[in-house]
VEXMARVEX-63233 format. One record per atom (N, C-alpha, C, O): residue number from 1; residue in three letters; x, y, z. Coordinates in pm, 1 decimal. Example, Ala and Ser with C-alpha at 12.3 -4.5 7.8 and 13.67 -1.06 7.14 Angstrom:
2
1, Ala, 1319.0, -569.0, 780.0
1, Ala, 1230.0, -450.0, 780.0
1, Ala, 1320.0, -330.0, 780.0
1, Ala, 1423.6, -331.9, 846.5
2, Ser, 1285.0, -225.0, 708.0
2, Ser, 1367.0, -106.0, 714.0
2, Ser, 1290.0, 3.0, 787.0
2, Ser, 1340.9, 113.8, 803.9
//
This chain:
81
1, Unk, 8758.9, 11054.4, 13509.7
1, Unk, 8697.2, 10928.2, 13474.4
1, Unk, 8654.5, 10932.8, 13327.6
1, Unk, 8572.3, 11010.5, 13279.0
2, Unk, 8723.9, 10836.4, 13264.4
2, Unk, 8628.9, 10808.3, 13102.7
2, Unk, 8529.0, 10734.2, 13061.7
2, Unk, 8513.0, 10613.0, 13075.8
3, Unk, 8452.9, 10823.0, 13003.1
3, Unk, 8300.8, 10780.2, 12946.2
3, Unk, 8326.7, 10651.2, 12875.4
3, Unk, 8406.3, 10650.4, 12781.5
4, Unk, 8265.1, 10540.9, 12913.5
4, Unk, 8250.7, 10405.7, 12864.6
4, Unk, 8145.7, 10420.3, 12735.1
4, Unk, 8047.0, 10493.9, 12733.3
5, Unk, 8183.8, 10345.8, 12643.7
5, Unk, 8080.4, 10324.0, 12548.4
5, Unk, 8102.6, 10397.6, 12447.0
5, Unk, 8209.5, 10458.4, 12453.1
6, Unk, 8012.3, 10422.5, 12313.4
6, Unk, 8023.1, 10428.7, 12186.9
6, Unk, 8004.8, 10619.6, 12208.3
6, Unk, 7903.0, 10672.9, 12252.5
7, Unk, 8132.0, 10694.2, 12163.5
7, Unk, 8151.7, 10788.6, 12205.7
7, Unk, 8163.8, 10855.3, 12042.5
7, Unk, 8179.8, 10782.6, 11944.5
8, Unk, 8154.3, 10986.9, 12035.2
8, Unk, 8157.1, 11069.6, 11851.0
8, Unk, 8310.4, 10969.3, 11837.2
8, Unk, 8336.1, 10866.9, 11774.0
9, Unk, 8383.1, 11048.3, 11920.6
9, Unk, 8526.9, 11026.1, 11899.9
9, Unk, 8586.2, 10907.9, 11841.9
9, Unk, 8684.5, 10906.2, 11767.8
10, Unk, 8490.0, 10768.1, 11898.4
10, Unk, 8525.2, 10648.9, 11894.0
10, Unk, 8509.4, 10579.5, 11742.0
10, Unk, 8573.9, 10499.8, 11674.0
11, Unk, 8393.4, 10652.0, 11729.9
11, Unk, 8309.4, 10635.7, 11589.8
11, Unk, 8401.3, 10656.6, 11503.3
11, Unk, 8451.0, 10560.6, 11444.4
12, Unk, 8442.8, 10787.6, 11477.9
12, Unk, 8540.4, 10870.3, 11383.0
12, Unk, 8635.7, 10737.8, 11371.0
12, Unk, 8652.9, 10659.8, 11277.3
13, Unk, 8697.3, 10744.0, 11518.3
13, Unk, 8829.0, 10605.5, 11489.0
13, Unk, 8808.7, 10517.4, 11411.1
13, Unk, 8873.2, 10509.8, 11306.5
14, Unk, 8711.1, 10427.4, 11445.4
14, Unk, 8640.0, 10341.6, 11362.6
14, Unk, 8631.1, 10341.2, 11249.8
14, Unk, 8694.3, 10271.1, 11170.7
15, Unk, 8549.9, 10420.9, 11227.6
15, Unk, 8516.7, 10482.2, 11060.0
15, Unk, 8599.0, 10485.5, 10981.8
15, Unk, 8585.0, 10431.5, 10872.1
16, Unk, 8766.2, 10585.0, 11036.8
16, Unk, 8858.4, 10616.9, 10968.0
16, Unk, 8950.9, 10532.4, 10949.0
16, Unk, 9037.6, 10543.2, 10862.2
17, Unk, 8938.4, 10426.8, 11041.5
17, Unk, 9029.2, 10317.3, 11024.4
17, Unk, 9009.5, 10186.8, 10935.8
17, Unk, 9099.1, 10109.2, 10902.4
18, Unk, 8866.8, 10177.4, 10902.5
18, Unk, 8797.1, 10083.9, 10864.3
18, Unk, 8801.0, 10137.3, 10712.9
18, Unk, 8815.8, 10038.3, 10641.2
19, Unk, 8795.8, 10221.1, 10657.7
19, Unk, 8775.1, 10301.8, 10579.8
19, Unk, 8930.4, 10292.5, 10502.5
19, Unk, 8936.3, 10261.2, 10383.6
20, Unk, 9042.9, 10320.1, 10574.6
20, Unk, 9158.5, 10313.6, 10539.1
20, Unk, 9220.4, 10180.3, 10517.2
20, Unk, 9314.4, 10149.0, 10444.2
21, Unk, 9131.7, 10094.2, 10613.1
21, Unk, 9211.2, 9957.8, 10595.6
21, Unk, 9129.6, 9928.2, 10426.9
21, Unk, 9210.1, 9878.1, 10348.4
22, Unk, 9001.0, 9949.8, 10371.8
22, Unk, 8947.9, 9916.2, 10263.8
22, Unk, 9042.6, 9979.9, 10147.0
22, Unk, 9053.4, 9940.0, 10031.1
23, Unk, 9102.8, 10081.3, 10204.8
23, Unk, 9147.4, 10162.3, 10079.1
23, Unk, 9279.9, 10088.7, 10057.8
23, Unk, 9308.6, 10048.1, 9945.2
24, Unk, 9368.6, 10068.5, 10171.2
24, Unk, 9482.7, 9972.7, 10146.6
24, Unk, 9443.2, 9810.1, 10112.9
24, Unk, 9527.0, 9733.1, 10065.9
25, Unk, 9360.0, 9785.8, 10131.4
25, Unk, 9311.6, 9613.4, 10070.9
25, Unk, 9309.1, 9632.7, 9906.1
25, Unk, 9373.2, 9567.5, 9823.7
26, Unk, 9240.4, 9713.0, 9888.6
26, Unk, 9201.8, 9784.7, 9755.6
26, Unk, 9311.5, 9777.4, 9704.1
26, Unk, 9348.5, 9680.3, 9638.1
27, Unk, 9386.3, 9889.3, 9729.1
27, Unk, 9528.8, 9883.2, 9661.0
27, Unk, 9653.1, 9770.7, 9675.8
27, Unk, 9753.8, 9779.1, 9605.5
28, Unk, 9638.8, 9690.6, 9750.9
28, Unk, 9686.8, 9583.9, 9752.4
28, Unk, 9647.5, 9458.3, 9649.9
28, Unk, 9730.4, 9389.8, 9589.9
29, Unk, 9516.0, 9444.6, 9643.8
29, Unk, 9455.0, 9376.2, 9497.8
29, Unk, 9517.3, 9457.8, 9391.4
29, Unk, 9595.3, 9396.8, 9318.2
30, Unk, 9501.4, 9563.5, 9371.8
30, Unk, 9565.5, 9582.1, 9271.7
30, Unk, 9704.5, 9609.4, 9230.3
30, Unk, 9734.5, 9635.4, 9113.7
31, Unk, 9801.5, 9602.3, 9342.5
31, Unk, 9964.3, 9538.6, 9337.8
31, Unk, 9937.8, 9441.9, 9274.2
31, Unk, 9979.3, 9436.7, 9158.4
32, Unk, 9849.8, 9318.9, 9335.6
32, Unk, 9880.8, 9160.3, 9309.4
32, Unk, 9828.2, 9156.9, 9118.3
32, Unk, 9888.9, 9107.7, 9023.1
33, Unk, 9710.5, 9221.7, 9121.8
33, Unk, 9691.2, 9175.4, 8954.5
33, Unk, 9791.5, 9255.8, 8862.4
33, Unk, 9785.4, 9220.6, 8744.6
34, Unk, 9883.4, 9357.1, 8890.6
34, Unk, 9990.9, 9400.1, 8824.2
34, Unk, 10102.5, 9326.7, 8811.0
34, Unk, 10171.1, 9322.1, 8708.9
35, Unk, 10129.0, 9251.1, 8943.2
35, Unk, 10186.6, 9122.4, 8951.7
35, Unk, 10210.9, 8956.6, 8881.5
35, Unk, 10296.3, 8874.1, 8848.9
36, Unk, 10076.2, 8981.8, 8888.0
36, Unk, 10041.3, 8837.1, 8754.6
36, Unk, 10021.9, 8902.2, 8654.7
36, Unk, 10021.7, 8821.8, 8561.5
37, Unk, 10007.5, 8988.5, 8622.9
37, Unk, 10059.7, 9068.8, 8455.6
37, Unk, 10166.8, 9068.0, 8467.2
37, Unk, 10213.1, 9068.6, 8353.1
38, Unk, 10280.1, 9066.4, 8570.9
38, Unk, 10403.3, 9091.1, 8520.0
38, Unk, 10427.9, 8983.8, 8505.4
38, Unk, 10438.3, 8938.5, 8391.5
39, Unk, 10443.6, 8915.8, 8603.0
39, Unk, 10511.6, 8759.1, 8626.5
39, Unk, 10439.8, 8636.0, 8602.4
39, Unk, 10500.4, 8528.8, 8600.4
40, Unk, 10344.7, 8641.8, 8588.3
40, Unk, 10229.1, 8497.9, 8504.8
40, Unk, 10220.8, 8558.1, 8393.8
40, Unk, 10310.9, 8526.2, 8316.1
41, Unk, 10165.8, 8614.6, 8364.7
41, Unk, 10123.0, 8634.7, 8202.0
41, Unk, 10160.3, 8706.4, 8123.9
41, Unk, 10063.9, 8760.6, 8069.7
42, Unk, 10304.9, 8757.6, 8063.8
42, Unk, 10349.7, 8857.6, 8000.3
42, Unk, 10279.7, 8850.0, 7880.6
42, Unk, 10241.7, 8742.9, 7833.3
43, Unk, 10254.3, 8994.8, 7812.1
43, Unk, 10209.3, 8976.7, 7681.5
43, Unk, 10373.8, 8910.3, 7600.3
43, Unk, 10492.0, 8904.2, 7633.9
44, Unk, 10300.8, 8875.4, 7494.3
44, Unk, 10390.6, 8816.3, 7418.0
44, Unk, 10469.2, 8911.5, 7320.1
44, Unk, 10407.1, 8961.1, 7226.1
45, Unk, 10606.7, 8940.1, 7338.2
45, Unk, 10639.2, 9084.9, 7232.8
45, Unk, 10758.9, 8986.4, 7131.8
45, Unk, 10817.1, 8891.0, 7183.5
46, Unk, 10777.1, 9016.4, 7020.9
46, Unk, 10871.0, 8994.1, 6906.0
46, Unk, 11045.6, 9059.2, 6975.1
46, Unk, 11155.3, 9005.6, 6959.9
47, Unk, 11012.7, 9186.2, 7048.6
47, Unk, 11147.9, 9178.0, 7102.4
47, Unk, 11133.5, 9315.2, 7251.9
47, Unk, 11025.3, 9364.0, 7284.4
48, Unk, 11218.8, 9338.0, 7294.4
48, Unk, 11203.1, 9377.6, 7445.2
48, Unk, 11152.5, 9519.3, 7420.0
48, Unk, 11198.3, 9598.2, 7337.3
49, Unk, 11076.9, 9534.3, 7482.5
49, Unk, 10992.5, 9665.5, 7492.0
49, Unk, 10931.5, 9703.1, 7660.1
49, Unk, 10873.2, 9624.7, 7735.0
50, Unk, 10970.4, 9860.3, 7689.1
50, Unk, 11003.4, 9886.3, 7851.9
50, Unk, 10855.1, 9867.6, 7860.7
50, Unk, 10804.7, 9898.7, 7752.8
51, Unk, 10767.4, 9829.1, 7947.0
51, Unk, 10633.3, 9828.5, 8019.4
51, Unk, 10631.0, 9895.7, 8096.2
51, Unk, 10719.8, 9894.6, 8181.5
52, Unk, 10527.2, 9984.9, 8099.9
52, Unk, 10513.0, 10092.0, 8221.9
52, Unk, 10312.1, 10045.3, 8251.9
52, Unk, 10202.9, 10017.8, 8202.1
53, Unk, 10369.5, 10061.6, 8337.4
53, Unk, 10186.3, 10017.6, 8437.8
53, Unk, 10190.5, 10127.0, 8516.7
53, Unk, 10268.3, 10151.6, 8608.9
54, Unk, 10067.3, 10214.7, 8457.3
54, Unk, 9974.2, 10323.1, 8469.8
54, Unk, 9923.7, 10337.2, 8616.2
54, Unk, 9934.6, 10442.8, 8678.4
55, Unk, 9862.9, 10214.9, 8671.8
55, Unk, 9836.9, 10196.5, 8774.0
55, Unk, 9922.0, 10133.9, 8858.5
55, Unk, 9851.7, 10048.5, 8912.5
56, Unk, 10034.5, 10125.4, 8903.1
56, Unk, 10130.1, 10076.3, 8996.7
56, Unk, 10127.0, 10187.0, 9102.7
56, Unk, 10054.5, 10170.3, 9200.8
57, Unk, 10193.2, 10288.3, 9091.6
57, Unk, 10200.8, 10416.8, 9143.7
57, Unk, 10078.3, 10454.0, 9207.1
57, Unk, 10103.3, 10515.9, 9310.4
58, Unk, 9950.1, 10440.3, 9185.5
58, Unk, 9838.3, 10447.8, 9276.5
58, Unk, 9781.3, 10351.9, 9354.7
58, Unk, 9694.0, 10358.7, 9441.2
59, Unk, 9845.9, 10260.0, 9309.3
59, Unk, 9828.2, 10132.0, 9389.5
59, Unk, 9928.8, 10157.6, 9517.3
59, Unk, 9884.5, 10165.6, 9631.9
60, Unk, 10047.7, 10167.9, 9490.7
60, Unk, 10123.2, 10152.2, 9599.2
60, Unk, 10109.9, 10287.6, 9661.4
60, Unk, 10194.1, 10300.8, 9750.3
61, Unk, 10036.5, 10389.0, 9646.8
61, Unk, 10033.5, 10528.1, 9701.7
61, Unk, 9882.0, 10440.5, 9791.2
61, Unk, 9909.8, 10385.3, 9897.7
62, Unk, 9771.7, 10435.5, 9754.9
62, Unk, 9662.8, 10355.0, 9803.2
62, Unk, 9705.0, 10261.7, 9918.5
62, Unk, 9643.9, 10273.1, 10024.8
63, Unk, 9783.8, 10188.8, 9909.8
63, Unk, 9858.6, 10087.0, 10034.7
63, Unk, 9912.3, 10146.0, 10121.9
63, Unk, 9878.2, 10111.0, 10234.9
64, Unk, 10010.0, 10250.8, 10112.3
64, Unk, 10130.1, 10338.5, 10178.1
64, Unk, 10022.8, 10411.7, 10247.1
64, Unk, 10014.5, 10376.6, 10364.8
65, Unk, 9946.4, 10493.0, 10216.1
65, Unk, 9847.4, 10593.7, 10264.5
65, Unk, 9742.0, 10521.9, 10356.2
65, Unk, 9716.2, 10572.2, 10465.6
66, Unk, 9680.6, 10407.2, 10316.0
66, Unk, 9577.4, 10298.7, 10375.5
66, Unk, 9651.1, 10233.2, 10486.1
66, Unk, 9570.7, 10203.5, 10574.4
67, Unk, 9778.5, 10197.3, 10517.9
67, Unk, 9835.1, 10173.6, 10612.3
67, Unk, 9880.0, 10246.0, 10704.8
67, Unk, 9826.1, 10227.5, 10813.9
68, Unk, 9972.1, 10333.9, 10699.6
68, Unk, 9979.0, 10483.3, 10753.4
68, Unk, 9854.2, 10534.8, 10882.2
68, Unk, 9845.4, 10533.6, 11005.0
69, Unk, 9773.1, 10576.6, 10765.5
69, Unk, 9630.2, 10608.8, 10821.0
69, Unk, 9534.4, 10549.4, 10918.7
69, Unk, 9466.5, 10598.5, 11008.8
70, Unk, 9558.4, 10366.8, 10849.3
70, Unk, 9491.5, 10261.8, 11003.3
70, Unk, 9571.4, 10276.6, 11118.5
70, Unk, 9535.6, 10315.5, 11229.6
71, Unk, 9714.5, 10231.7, 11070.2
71, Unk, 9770.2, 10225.9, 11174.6
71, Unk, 9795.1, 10322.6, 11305.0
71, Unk, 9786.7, 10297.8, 11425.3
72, Unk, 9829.9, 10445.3, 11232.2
72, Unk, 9791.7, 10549.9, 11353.2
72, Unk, 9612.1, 10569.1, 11425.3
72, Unk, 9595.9, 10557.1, 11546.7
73, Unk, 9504.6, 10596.0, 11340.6
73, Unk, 9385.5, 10575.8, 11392.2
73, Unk, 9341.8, 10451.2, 11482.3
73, Unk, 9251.7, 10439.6, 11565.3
74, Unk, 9447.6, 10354.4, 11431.1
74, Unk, 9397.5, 10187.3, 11557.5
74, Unk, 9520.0, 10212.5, 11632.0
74, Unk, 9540.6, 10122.7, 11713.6
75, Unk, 9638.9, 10335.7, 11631.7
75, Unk, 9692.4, 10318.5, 11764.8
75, Unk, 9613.1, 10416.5, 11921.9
75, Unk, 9606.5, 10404.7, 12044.3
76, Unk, 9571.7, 10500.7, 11823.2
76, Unk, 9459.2, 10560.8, 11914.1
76, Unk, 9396.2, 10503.5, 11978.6
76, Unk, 9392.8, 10521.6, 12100.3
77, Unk, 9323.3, 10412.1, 11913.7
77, Unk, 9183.6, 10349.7, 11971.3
77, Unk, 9252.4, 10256.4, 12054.2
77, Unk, 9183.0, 10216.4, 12147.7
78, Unk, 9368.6, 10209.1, 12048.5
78, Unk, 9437.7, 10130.3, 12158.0
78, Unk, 9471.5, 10222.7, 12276.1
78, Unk, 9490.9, 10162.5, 12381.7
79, Unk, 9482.5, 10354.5, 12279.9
79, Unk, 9556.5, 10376.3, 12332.6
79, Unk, 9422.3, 10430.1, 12482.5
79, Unk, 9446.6, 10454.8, 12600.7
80, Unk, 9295.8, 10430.6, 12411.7
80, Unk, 9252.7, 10525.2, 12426.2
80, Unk, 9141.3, 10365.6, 12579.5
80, Unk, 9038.3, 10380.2, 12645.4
81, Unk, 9199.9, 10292.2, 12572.4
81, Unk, 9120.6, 10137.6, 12608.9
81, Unk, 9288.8, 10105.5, 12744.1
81, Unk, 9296.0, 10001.9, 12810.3
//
């Protein structure tokens, strides 16, 4: 028989999932404002010059990892109901 109610275990889920979904929201805002730097507002250049964005790569590591991470911790907690 399983213990009903707010259990360590349950917490952790919670925590870690809630926690991960912030970290992928996070990095998802910051896809989108790399986005309207690319595609709304280019700086203005005299002639073509490669752009590299510093922060892309942690952004999309932040999303990849933040999704990953909920998704297995909220398949638990489904699984576990």
């Amino acid at each position: 028989m399983v213990a009903e109610g707010l259990t360590a275990w349950r917490v952790y889920l919670y925590a870690v999932s809630f926690i991960a979904l912030i970290v992928a929201i996070m990095g998802s805002v910051s896809l989108l404002a790399i986005a309207v730097e690319v595609f709304i507002y280019p700086p203005p250049q005299p002639y073509p010059v490669p752009h590299y964005y510093p922060e892309l790569p942690g952004s999309v590591a932040q999303v990849v990892v933040g999704l990953v991470v909920w998704g297995y911790h909220w398949m638990l907690l489904k699984k576990e109901h």
